[in-house]
Every structure is written in C-alpha cells, then in structure tokens.
One Martini backbone bead per residue (centre of mass of N, CA, C, O) as a GRO file, in nm:
protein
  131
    1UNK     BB    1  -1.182   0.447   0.951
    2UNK     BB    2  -1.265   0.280   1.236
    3UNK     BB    3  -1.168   0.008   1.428
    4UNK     BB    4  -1.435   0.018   1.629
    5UNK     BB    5  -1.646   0.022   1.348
    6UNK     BB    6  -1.567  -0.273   1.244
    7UNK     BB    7  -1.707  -0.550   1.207
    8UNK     BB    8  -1.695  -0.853   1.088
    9UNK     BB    9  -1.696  -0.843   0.809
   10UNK     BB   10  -1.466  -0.659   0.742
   11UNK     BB   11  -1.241  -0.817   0.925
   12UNK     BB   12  -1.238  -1.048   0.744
   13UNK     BB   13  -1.171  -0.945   0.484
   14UNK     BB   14  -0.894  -0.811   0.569
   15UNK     BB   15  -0.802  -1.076   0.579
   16UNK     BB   16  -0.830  -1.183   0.288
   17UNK     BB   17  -0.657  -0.986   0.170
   18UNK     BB   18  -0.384  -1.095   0.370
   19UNK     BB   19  -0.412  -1.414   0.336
   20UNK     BB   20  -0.537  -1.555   0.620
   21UNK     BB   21  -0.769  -1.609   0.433
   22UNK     BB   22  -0.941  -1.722   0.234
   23UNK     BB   23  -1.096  -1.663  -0.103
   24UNK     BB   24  -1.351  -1.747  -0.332
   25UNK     BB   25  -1.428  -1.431  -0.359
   26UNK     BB   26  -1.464  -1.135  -0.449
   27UNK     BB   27  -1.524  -0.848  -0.230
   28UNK     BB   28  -1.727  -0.617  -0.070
   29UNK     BB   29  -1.781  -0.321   0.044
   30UNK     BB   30  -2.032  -0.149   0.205
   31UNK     BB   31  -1.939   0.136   0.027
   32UNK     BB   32  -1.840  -0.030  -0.263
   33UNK     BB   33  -1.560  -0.059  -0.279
   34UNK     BB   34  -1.383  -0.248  -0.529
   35UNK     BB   35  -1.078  -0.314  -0.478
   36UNK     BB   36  -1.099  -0.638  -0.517
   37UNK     BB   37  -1.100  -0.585  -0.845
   38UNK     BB   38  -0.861  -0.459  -0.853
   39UNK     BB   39  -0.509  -0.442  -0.760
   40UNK     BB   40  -0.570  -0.403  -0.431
   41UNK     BB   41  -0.392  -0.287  -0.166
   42UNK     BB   42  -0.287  -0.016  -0.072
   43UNK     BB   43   0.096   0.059   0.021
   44UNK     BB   44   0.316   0.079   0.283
   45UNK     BB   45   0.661  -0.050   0.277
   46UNK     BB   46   0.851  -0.158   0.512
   47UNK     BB   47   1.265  -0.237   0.541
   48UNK     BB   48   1.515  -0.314   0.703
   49UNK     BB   49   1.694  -0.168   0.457
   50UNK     BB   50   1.525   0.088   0.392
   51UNK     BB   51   1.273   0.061   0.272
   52UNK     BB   52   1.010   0.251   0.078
   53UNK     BB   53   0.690   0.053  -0.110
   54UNK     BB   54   0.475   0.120  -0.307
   55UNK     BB   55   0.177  -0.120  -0.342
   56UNK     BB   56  -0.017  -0.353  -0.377
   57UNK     BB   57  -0.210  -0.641  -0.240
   58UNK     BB   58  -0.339  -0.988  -0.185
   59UNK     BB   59  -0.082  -1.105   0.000
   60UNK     BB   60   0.057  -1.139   0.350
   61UNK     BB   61   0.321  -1.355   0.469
   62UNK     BB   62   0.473  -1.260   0.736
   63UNK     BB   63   0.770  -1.144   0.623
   64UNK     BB   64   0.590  -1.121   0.329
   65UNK     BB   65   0.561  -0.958   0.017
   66UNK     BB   66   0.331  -0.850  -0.253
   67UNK     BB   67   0.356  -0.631  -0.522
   68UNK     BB   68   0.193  -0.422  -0.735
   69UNK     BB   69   0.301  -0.150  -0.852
   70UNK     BB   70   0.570  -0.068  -0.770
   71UNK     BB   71   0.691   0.220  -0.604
   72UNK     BB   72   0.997   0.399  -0.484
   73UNK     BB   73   1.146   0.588  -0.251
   74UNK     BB   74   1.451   0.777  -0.256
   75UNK     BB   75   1.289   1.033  -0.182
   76UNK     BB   76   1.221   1.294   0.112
   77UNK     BB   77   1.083   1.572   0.215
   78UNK     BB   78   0.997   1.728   0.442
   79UNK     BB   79   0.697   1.843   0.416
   80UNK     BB   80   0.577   1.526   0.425
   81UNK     BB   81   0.672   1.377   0.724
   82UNK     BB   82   0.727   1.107   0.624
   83UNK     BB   83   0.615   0.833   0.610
   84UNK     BB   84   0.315   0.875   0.681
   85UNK     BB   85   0.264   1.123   0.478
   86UNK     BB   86   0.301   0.906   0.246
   87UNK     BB   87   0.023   0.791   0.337
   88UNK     BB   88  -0.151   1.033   0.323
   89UNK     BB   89  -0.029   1.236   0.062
   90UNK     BB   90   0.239   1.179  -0.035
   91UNK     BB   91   0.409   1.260  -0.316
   92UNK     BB   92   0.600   1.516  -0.387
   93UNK     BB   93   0.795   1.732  -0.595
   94UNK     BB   94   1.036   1.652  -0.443
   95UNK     BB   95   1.051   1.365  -0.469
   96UNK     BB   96   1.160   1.049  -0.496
   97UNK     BB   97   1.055   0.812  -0.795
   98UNK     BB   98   1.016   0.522  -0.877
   99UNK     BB   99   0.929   0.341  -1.109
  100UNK     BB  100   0.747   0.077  -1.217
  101UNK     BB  101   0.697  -0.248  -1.084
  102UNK     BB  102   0.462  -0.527  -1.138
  103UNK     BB  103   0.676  -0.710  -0.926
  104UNK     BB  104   0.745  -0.772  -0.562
  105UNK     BB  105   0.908  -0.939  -0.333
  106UNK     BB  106   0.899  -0.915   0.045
  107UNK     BB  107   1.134  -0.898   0.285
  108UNK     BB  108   1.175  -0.729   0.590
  109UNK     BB  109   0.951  -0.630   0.764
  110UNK     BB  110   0.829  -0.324   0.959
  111UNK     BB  111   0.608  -0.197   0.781
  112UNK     BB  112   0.240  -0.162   0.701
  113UNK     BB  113   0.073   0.114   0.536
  114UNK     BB  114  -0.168   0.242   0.484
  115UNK     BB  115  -0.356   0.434   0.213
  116UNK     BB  116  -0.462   0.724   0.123
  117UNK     BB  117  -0.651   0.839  -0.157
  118UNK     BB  118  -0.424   1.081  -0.215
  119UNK     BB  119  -0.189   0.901  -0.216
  120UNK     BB  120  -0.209   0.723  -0.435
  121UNK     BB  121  -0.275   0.937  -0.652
  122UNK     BB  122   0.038   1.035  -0.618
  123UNK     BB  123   0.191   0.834  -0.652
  124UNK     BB  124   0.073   0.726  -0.976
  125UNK     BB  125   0.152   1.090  -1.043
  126UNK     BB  126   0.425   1.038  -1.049
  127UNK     BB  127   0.792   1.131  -1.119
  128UNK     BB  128   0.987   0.989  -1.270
  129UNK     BB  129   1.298   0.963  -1.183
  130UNK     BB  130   1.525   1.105  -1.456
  131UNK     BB  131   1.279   1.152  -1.671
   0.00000   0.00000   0.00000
C-alpha cells in the first residue's frame, strides 16, 4: 500500500483503528481484509528503554499504547537486518523471541512499526526462547 494512493476514507479507518477518532463499529478495507475483526493491527513497536515487541493494538494514545498477544524479541541475528527487518520479514531461526503475553501497555515510545504479512505470521511461528 503507497501512502500516496491512500482514500480519505482508508485514512479515516487507519485513525479509528490507532485510537484518534471513535469507531462505532469494526470497519473493513476495501480489499476486504478483515484485520479489524481479528486481533487489531499487527506492529512493532520500539521503546526508550531499547524494548523491541511485536503485538496486536486497536488504540494508541500519545506516548502509551496497548498490544495484545504481544511479543518481545530478545535478539536478533545480523541477516535479519535490525528492526526493519523484523517488520518486513519477521523473526528469523537465529533470533530470541520470547512468550506471548496477553496484554501489555507501553509508554516511552520512540518508534512503531507496521508489520508486514510475512512479518507477522514469522511472529506468530517463532519458537519461545529457552523452551
């Protein structure tokens, strides 16, 4: 998806979805992804603290946001290719990815990242650290 061949109503849903603007009800793209039925949207969201942790979220308010089935990446091997990476193409076998925790709300935000469907279900596939 270009930024530039956005709708107004795709940017609308995109602000309902981060929190900016009420949602009434789940909306849906018009390429039919159901993304707002599921989980939230998938992200990765990086934090002052050098936290790096992919999860779902359907709101996110100034410095803080919330992620569900959330994930925390503990390392990361060079071909991955850094943070980037892990949003285009996910979690690599070489990679510490730990639990999935429920729910998380995070503050001191510096960066978040879209995911993409690659991205997401290596997430979903990696295998919990230490386990």
């Amino acid at each position: 998806m270009d930024i530039d061949d956005l709708t107004y109503g795709q940017m609308k849903e995109i602000a309902q979805r981060l929190g900016f603007v009420a949602s009434p009800q789940p909306q849906h793209h018009e390429d039919k992804n159901k993304i707002a039925d599921g989980p939230g949207i998938p992200v990765i969201v990086c934090t002052d603290k050098r936290g790096v942790i992919f999860g779902y979220t359907t709101n996110y308010h100034g410095d803080q946001i919330t992620l569900t089935q959330a994930r925390m990446c503990l390392y990361w091997s060079a071909e991955v290719g850094g943070v980037f990476g892990l949003a285009e193409k996910g979690p690599t076998k070489n990679c510490k990815i730990s639990a999935t925790a429920p729910s998380i709300t995070l503050n001191g935000i510096t960066a978040i990242f879209s995911v993409d469907e690659a991205a997401e279900n290596a997430w979903r596939n990696a295998p919990i650290q230490g386990r």
